[in-house]
C-alpha positions in Angstrom: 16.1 -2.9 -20.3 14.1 -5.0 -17.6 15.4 -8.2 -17.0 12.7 -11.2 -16.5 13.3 -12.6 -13.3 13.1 -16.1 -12.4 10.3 -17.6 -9.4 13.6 -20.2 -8.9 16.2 -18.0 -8.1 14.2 -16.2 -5.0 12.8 -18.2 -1.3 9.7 -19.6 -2.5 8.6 -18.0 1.3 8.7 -14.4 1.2 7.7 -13.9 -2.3 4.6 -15.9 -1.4 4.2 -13.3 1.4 4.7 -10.5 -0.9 2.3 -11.6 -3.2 -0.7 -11.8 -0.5 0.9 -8.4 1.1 0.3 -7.1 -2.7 -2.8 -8.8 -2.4 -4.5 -7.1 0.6 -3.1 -3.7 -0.5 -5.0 -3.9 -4.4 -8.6 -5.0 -2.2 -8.1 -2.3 0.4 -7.0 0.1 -3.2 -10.0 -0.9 -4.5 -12.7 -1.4 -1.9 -12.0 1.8 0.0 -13.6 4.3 -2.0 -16.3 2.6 -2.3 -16.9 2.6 1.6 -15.5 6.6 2.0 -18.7 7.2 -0.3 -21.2 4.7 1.5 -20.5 5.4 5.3 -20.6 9.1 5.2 -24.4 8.6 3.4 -25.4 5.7 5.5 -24.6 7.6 8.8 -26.7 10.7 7.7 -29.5 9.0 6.8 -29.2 6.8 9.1 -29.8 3.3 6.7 -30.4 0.7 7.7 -30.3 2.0 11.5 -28.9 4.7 13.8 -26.6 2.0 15.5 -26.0 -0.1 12.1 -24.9 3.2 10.5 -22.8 4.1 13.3 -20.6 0.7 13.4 -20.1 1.1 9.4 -19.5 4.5 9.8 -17.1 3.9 12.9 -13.2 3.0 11.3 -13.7 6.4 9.2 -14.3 8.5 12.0 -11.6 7.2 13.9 -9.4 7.7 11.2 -10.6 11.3 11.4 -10.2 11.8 14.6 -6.5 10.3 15.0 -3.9 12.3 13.8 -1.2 10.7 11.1 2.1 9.5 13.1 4.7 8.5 10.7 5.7 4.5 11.0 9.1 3.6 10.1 8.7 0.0 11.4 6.3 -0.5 9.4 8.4 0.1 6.2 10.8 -3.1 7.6 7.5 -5.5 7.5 6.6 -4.5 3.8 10.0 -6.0 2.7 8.6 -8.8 1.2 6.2 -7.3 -1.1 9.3 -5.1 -2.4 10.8 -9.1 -3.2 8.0 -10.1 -4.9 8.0 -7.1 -6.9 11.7 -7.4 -8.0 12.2 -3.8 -6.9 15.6 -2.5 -7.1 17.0 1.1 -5.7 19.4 2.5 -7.5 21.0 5.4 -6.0 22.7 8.0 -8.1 24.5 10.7 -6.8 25.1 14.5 -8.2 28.5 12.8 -9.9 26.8 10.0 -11.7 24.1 12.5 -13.3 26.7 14.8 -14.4 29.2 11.9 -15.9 25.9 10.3 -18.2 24.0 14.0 -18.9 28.0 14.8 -20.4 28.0 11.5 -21.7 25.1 11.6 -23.4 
């Protein structure tokens, strides 16, 4: 059963940051697929102009262009989101499975 978590019992800080971290992430969730279907469009048909077009269409064919490198530093600076999210890990080994499927 979830337990309901209390704003009080965390730093008032970084669950603030998480919450405009969570923030930014749901606007860039929710704006980019409407600017994947624009730019592509807008840079053939070159609306309003060729150098207009080009600028809007410029971030996605960068991202095109650069190859994916993975970040593991970045994973450190998300931390707060994971506190305003109340996320837990819980780890269960090969044992622990066996002991509750047995269990029941």
């Amino acid at each position: 059963m979830c337990k309901k978590s209390d704003i009080g019992e965390k730093p008032l800080l970084p669950w603030l940051l998480g919450m405009a971290m969570a923030t930014m992430f749901s606007l860039v969730y929710l704006i980019t697929p409407v600017y994947l279907l624009t730019a592509g469009p807008c840079l053939l048909l070159r609306c309003p102009s060729t150098t207009a077009s080009f600028y809007y269409a410029l971030p996605m064919l960068i991202s095109i262009l650069i190859p994916p490198r993975c970040s593991p530093f970045v994973l450190r600076l998300l931390r707060p989101m994971l506190s305003y999210f109340d996320f837990e890990a819980i780890y269960m080994g090969d044992d622990m499975v066996r002991k509750e499927w047995e269990s029941g």
